[in-house]
Each structure stands twice: as C-alpha cells, then as structure tokens.
N, C-alpha and C positions, 0 to 999 in steps of 0.2 A: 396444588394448582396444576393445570394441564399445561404443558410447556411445548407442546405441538406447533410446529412453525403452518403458517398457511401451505396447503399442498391442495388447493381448489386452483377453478379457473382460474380463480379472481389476481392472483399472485403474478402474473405477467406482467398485465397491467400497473398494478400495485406498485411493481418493482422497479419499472421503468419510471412511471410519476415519482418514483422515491428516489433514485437517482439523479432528477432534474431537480427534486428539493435538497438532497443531501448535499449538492456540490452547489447551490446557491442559484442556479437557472430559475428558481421558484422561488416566489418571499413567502412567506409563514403563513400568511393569511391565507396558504390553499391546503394549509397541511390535513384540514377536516376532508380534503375532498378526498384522503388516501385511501384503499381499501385494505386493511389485513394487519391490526396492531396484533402481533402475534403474541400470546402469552411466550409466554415463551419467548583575401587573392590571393595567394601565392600556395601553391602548389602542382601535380603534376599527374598525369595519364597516359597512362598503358595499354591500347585498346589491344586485346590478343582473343582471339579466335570465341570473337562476337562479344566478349564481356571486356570489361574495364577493371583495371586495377589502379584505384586512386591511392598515388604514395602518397608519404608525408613531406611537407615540407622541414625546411629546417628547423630542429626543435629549440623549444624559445627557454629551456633547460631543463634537467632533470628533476624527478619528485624529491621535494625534500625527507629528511631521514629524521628518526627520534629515536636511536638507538636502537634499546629491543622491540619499540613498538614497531618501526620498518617507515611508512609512509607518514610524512607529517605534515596534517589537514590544516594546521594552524601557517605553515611555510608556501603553503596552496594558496591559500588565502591571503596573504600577504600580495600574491600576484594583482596586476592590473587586473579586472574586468571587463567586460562587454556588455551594458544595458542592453543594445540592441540583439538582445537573442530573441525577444519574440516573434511569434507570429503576427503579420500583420497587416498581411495582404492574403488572407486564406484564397480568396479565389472561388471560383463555380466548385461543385462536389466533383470530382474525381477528375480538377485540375494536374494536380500532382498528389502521389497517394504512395506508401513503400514498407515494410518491415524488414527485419535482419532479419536472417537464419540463426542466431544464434540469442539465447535472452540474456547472455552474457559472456564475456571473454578474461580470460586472464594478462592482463599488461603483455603485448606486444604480441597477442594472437588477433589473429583475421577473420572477418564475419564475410560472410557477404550480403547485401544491400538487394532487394527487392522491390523497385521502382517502377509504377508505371502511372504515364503522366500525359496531356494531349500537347505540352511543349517541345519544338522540336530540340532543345537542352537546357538540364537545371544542372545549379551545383548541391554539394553537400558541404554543409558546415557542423563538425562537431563543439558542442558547446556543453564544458564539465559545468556542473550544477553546484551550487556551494552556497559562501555569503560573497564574498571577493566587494567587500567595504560595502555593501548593500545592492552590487549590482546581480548578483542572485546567480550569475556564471561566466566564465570565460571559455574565449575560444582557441580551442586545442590543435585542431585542424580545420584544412578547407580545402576542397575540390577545386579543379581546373573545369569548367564545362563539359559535363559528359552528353552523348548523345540521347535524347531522350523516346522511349514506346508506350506506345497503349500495348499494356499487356491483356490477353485471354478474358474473358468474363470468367467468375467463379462459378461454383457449380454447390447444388445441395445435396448431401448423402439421402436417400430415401429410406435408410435406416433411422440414424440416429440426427437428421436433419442436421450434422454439421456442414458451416458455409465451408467449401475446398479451396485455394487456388494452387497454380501450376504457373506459377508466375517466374519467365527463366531470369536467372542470375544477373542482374544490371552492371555492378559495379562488387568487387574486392577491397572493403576496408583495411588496414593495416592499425594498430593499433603502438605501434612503438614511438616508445617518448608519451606514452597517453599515462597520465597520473591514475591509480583506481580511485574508483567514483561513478556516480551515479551521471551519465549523459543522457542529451536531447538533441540528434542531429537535426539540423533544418533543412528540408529539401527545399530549394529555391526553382519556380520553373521560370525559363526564360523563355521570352518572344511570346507569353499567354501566363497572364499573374495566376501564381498561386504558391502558397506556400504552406507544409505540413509537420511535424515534427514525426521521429521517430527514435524511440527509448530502447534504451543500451548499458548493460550494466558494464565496469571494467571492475571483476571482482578480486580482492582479495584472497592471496592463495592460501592464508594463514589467519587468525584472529585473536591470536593468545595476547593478553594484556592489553585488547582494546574495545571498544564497544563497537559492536553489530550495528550496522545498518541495514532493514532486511526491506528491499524492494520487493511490495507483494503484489507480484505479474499476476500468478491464480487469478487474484481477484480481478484482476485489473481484466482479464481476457472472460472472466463469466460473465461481466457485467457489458464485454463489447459487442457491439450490434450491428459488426459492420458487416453488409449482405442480407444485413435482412434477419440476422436470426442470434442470440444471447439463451442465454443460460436457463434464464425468465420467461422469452417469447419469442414466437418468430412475426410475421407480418401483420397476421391477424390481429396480433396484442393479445391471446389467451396462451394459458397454461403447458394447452397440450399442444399447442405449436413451437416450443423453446427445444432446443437443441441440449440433446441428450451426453452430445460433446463438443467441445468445442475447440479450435486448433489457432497455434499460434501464425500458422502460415496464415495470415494478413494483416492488414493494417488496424490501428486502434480508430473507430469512431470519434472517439469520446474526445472533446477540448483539443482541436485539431492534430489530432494521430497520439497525445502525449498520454493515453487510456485516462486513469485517475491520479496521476504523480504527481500534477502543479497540485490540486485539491487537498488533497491526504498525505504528502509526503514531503515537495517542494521548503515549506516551510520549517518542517523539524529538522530537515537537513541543514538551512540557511543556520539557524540557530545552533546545532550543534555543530557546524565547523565555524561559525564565529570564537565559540568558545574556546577552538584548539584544544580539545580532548583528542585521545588517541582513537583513529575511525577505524572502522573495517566496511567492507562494502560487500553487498553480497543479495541475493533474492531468494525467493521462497521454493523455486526447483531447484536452486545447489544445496537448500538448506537438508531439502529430502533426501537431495542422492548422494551428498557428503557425510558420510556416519560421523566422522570426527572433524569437521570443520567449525564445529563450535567451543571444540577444547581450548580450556585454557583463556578464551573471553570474558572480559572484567563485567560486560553488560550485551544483552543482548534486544536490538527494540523492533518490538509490531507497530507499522506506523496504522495512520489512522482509520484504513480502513481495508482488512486484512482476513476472508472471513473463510476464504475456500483454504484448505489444509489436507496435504494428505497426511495415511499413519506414520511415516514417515519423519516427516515435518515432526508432527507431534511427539514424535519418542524424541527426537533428537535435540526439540527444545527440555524436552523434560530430563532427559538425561545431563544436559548441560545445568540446569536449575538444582537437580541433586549433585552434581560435584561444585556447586558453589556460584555459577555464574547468573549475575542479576537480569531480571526479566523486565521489563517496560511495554505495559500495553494500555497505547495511546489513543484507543479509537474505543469499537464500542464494535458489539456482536462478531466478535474475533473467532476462531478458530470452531466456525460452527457448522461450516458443508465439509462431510468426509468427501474427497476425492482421489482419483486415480492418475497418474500421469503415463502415460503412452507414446511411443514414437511418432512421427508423422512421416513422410516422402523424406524431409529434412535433415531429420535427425533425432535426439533420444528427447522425450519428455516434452514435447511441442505438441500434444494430444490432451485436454485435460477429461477427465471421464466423472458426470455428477448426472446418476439418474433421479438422484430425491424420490420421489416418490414413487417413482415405477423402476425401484432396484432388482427386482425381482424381475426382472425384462432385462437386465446389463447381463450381457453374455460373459464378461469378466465375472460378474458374481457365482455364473455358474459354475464356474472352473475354479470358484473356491476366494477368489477374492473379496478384500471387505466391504461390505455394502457400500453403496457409495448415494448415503442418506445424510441427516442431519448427526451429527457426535450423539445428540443425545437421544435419538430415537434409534429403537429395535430394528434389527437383529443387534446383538451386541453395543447395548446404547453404550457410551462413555462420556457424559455431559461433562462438557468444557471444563466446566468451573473448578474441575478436579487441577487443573495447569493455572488457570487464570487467577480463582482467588471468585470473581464475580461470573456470573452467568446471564445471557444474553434474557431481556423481559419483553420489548418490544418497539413496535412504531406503527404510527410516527408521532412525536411527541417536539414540542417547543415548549420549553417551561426556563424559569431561572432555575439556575445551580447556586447550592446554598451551603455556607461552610458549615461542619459540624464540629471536628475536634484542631479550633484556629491555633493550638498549642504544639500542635505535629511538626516534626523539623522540616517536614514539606513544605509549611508556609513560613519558612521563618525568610521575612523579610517585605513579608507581602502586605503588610498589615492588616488583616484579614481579623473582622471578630466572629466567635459564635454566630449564627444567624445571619451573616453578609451573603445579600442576593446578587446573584450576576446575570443579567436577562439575559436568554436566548443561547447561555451559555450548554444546555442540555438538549440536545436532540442530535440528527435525527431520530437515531435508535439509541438504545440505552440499554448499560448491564445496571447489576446489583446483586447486592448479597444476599444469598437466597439457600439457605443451611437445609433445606429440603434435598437438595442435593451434594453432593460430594463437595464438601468446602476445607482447603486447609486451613488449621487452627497454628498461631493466633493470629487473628487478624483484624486488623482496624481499618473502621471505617472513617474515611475524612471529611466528604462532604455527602447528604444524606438530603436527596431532593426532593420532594413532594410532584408526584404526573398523575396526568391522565391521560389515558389510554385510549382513544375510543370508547368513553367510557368509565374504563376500568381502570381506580385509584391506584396507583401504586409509587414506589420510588426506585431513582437513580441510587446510585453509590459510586464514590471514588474509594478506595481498601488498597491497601496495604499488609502482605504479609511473610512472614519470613520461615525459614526452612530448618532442621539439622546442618543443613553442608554449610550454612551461614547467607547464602544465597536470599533476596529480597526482592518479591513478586511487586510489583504497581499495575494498578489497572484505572484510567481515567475514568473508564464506564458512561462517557458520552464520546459518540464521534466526532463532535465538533470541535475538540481539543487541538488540535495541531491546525486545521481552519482560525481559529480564536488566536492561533501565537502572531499572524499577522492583521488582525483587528484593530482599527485607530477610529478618531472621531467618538461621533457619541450615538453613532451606531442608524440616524434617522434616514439615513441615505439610502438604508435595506443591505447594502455592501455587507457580504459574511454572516448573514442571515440576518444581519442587526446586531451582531457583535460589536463592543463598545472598546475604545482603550483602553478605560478599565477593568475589562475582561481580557486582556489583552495584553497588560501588565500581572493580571495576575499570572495566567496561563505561562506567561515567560517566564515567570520568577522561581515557579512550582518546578518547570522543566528543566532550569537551569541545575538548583536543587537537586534533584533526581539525577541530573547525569554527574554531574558531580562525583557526587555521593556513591553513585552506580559505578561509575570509574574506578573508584578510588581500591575498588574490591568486594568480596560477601557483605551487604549491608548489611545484613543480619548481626554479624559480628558487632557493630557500632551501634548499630541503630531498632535492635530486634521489636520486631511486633508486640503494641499490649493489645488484647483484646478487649475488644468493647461494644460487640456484636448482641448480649443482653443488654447492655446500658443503651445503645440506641432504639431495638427491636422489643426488647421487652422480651425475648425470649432466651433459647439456650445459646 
C-alpha cells in the first residue's frame, strides 16, 4: 500500500480544517468535508535600562523530595490549587500577546518574557500545571504591574516564508523556588481586557528512575499560524504558501497563546501527577540536544500529539528503548515529519526547519543534512514504526474503538469484553500495525478497529510490544487518547468529540495501568509481548 502522506495543494487547507476537528472546534459531522485521508499580588519590579526584572515573591516552599527520584509530584500536589488559571477574558486579537525566549529552563534559570500588548500595564502570573485536587494548577508566581508596548509588526522571510519578530525584551523571569514542571503564564493587560497564556517548561536536569514527560513544542509551533503562516499554509490556505520554517520567536495562536498543551497534553499530565509516580519534565528540543538525558528513565511518554521529530530525537528515544527504558505513545501519527532545528536572533534551536516536499530546495540539505521529509519517504526513508511498534494510516476518520485482546494486563480492571465499542473513541488520525513495514516482533495488538478512510477500509490498532533490554513499547494509535482521559456524561453534548464517561473510564484505567507498570521498570521483564499479529490479520 502506498503510504505517501498528501504533499498536493490540497494539504494546507486539509491541515488547518484538521486541527479545528482534532482539538474539538469541529463536531464529527464535518469530518467528510476534510481533504487528504493519507494512506499512509504580591510580588516585585526592577525596571533597568528599559527592561523589567519581575522577582519572586516569597516562596510558598520548597519542592518536595523522593529520595533518589529528586522532585516529588505527588508532595506538588498535595499543595492548594488555583481553579482560576484560565483564560477568560481573551480580549480583541493582539490585546496582549508574548512568548519566552527560552522553550525551557532549568529550576532557578531566567527566560526573558516577549510581551506586546495595547494596555498601558499587564501582569504575569505563572501557574505550574498538575492535578493539585482537580484544580488542574497552582500559582507559583506573580508580577507587580509592569509597563506595557505594542511591539514592531513581524515581518515574512521571502525565502522560506517564516513569520520573523524583533520583539525587544519586556520583562526578566526568575525561576527560583519554581518546582520542575510544565507551566502556563497568564499575561493579564490592564486598563484594555485581555488575556493570553504563555508556555514554559521548568525542566528536569536528570531523569534516571522516573518517567518522562515530554512537551512536544515541534509540533506545537508547525501547527501555529500566528502571522499569517504554519507549517501547512500561509494566507492563501494552499500548499505552496506554508512556511518552509518556522520560528519560535512568537506567540502561540492556537487556544489563547497555550499552542496544543490544554488539547494533547493538559490532561495526561493532570492524571499522571494525581497518581504521584516519580515525574521528570522535559520537551522535544532538550530531548534532541541532550544525548544522555534519557539515561536511566523508568518511562518515557509522547503525549498526544507529537509528530515533528528530529534525527536526533529519534536516536535518543531509541537508544533509551534499547538500554531498557519504557516508551508510551499516546496519540496517534507520532514521530512522522523528519526535522531540523536551527538558531534564531535568540538563541540555539528556536528555528524549526521542514521542507516535505520541496527537500531538495532546503539549503541545509545541500550541505549534507538529512532530508527534512516525512520518516518514511526517500532519500533515506526510515518509517516510524521501526520506534513505535504501529505506523501512521490516516485521516480523518471517527469510528468506535473496539477491544480486541480484553485479557491484556492493560485492561485489567476495565471491565472491557472482546468486541466492547467506545464511540468516537478513534480519530482524528489513526496508526496500526502494518508488518509491510519495519515492525518489532512480538507484538500485540489490543484493540483492532474497523475505518474508513475516505473511502478506504482499513483499521486502528492499539499494540503493544517489547524489546531484549526488557524495555516495553505502547502505542494508543488514536489521537484522541489523552482528550478521552477527561471525557464525562454520555457524550450528546458534542464536548471531546462525543467522547462518553465510559470512554473515559476506560482511557483512565488503561493509563493508570501503563504508568504504573512503566514506572515500576523494563516491562518487558514482567509483562513481555505475545504476539498475535496472525491471529488478528490473518497473516505473518
């Protein structure tokens, strides 16, 4: 079967309508109209020589400890909360609007803050992200009023159409006393409503004997369109108007500045620090430019929608997979745009570089670098599934997810039989097991869904499989997985595509399961793969 991702006009468009269904802006009933199912208070201010340096206030204590694990997410979460993190007074578009310089920091390093806004002063509020009793985060710090500017209009490269800006330095964040973890500053402007979020990892300097949390910025920054121009398209809405790079110096579009993290990520995290397993925190640029910051991780997880990768990335998940540490991939068409990361004005890896189809025009590739195409297409294909276990088939698709082997210690607890349908549990995109290409053996499949494609019948797969180092791959093989973990009611409301509690109870129980178990060391050792990849398919 031809596994060619769309690389026509049509794909900008496609991409963009996919991203308003994938993250729930769209209910199901427009998914026929997609084009391209691929086969395939209190604190303080510094003003000094025109920038701000917002200290900290008094810290409210130190991160808890777990011995050798270091940070303990379960002592995090025992803190009070802050339901009122949201946004909720967005305001006109480019009331207040900002990014860090930095996609992430290590506990008590400084970013600086990129704010430009038509208030004449907002604050900043950081707010770590968790479970903290169900209110989803609390507040770490808070600005004093700083003064607020409209910064510069951005500008477009006439090369490679990336949106620029030159947006000077607002304000100097501090980060001490700040727990690692995944944050969401809220810019607040005063005197003219408006409010935006802006994302910030505080990473993990180490990860041995804890599980990965991996923020995936790539993705989050190809898919943003702020300026006018993404990864997909630029103003037009075709193809050949998308931006051949694209740069973290500006603000996220998507879900008021927070890119795709409440969508794909928010909820796996709430879930996994409820449980108090040992965390580590970290994103998809330290994972590339840290050769050994995976050593020694019990678990390591791609949240739910994670799909730009560079070589990098991908050697260093794999290399961590062969010395034993467990892999969870939660989403669905994961590690499928090879990319390049690059510097920007900024600093190192603020440049993401993905020409797909017009690789052969990337002047990096001249000079010898690796195409920056889909994994599995030429020069030098290397389809996914070689890492993952499943390999990306298409979109866009709504169907139920259907159990296959209810006996797997994955489901144990779920009550789940043979043949149990979960509506709406499958989409947007979808992987599956697919032994025409590079597939480790053995491997089980657990749930085995029946789609269509545009058309073209095919199935999901949820798989399962395990390695020599003892190490044990998961791959959901639908995106809507970690969407589904905060699924309630009975789905008619349209809320999470129509995801139901009962899809909702399963999805929790499965992932509790998994981390667990992923935690605990090489699942393989405990829990190794049967296969059953003829008993489902019928073939080898």
């Amino acid at each position: 079967m031809d596994q060619e991702y769309m690389a026509g006009d049509g794909e900008g468009a496609g991409r963009r309508r996919f991203l308003a269904i994938a993250t729930g802006a769209a209910t199901a009933a427009g998914l026929g109209t997609v084009a391209g199912c691929a086969s395939g208070d209190a604190g303080g201010a510094n003003m000094a020589d025109g920038a701000g340096s917002a200290k900290n206030p008094k810290p409210s204590g130190s991160p808890g400890k777990d011995g050798q694990h270091g940070f303990d997410a379960k002592a995090e979460n025992a803190r009070p909360g802050n339901a009122d993190w949201h946004v909720t007074k967005a305001g006109p578009a480019r009331a207040i609007e900002g990014f860090a310089d930095k996609v992430s920091v290590l506990p008590g390093e400084s970013f600086g803050l990129h704010v430009s806004t038509t208030a004449p002063r907002f604050t900043v509020s950081a707010y770590r992200m968790g479970w903290y009793g169900g209110a989803r985060a609390r507040l770490v710090w808070r600005s004093e009023a700083l003064p607020g500017v409209r910064q510069p209009e951005h500008t477009v490269d006439s090369g490679t159409r990336m949106v620029r800006t030159r947006w000077a330095r607002t304000t100097t964040v501090e980060t001490k006393d700040w727990p690692e973890g995944c944050y969401l500053l809220r810019l607040d402007a005063q005197g003219g409503e408006g409010q935006r979020f802006v994302p910030v990892t505080v990473r993990s300097a180490a990860t041995a004997g804890r599980t990965v949390v991996v923020n995936a910025v790539a993705t989050w920054q190809a898919y943003n369109r702020w300026g006018g121009y993404g990864s997909y398209d630029g103003p037009s809405g075709g193809y050949a108007s998308r931006s051949l790079a694209v740069s973290f110096d500006r603000p996220y579009e998507y879900d008021d500045g927070a890119g795709l993290f409440l969508v794909y990520e928010a909820p796996l995290l709430a879930l996994a620090e409820r449980l108090g397993i040992p965390l580590a925190y970290t994103t998809t640029t330290d994972v590339a430019r840290e050769k050994r910051l995976l050593e020694g991780a019990s678990a390591v997880l791609s949240l739910g929608h994670d799909e730009y990768w560079s070589p990098e990335q991908r050697a260093h998940f794999t290399a961590a997979r062969d010395a034993g540490t467990n892999i969870a991939i939660l989403g669905a068409n994961c590690c499928f745009r090879r990319i390049r990361l690059e510097p920007s004005d900024l600093g190192p890896d603020r440049t993401l570089v993905c020409y797909k189809s017009s690789y052969d025009q990337d002047p990096g590739f001249k000079r010898g670098h690796p195409a920056t195409v889909d994994f599995r297409s030429p020069p030098a294909a290397d389809p996914e599934s070689s890492l993952l276990g499943v390999i990306y088939d298409g979109y866009p698709v709504d169907a139920p997810y259907v159990v296959t082997n209810p006996g797997h210690w994955l489901f144990e607890g779920t009550g789940a039989k043979a043949g149990d349908r979960f509506a709406h549990l499958v989409g947007v995109e979808y992987d599956k097991v697919n032994t025409g290409f590079p597939t480790p053996r053995p491997i089980e499949i657990l749930a085995h869904s029946p789609v269509v494609c545009e058309g073209r019948p095919s199935h999901q797969d949820t798989a399962y499989y395990t390695v020599p180092s003892g190490a044990g791959v998961f791959a959901t093989g639908t995106m809507r997985w970690v969407e589904a973990l905060d699924a309630t009611g009975d789905g008619r409301s349209g809320a999470n595509h129509g995801l139901d509690a009962r899809s909702g109870a399963l999805t929790t129980r499965v992932t509790e399961n998994l981390l667990r178990i992923f935690a605990a060391g090489p699942a393989g050792r405990t829990h190794p793969a049967q296969d059953n990849v003829k008993a489902v398919y019928g073939g080898s």
